[in-house]
N, C-alpha and C positions, 0 to 999 in steps of 0.2 A: 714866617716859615713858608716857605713853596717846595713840594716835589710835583714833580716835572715828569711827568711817563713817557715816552714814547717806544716806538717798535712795532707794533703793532701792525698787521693787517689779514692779507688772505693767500692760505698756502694749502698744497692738496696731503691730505690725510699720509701721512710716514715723513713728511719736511720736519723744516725747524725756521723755529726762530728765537730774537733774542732782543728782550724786550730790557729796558734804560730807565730808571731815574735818576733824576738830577736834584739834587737836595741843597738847599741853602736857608740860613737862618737857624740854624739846629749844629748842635756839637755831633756832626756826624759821627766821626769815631768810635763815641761812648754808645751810640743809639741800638739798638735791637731792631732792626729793618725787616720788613715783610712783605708780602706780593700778597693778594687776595684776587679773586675772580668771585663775579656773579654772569651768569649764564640766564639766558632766557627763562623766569618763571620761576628762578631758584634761588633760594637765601646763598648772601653772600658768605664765603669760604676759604678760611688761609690754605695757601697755598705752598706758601716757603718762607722759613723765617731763616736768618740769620743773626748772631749776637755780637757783640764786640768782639768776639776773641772767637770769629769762623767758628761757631758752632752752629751747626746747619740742622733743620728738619724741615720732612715734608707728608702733607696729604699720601695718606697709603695711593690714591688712584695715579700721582706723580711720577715716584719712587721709580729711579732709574732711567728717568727721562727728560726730569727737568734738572739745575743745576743752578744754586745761588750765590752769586758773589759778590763783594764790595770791593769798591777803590777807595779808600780812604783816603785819598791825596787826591783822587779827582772829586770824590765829595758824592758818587755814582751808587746805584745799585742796578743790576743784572739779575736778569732769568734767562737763561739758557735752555729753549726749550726743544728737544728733538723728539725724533718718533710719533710727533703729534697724531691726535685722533680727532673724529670730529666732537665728538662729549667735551674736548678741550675747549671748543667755542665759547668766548666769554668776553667780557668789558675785565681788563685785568686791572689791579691798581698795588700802588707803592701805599707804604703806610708806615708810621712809626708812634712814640708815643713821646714828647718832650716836655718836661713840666707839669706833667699831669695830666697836659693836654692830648687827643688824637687828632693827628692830620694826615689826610689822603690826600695822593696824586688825581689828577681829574679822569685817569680811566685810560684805557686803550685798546681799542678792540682788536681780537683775535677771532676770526673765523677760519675755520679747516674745513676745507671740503671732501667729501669722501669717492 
């Protein structure tokens, strides 16, 4: 199982970006996809999950800003992130759960400058 992050880098405070996993080895389709971030100094924190059947949540501090979605034919997950702030600064990561097991993307950093 590999997911793949990227997107990631540094944008000033009201931009956007729009961070990529690439997932293989996993029945993507069926899977429950999510986004996490840890930030300097802070316990790590879902961020956006998504289910098989586009059912979406998110972190109250997100809500209306970020935007999760899957290709399920490209095998992909997205974060669509706009409005950014600098609190948004973070190592973000893809995650899922298959077989019982969890596996994480290797990270991708996001810093927003203010």
């Amino acid at each position: 199982v590999q997911l793949q992050a990227s997107g990631g880098g540094l944008v000033q405070a009201g931009g956007s970006l729009r961070l990529s996993c690439k997932a293989s080895g996993i029945n993507f389709g069926i899977n429950t996809m999510n986004w996490y971030r840890q930030a300097p100094g802070k316990e790590r924190e879902m961020v956006a999950t998504v289910t098989s059947r586009n059912i979406e949540d998110y972190v109250d501090s997100v809500k209306g800003r970020f935007t999760i979605s899957r290709d399920n034919v490209k095998r992909t997950l997205y974060l669509q992130m706009d409005s950014l702030k600098p609190e948004d600064t973070a190592v973000y990561y893809c995650q899922t759960v298959f077989r019982g097991r969890n596996y994480w993307g290797q990270g991708t950093l996001v810093t927003v400058s203010s």
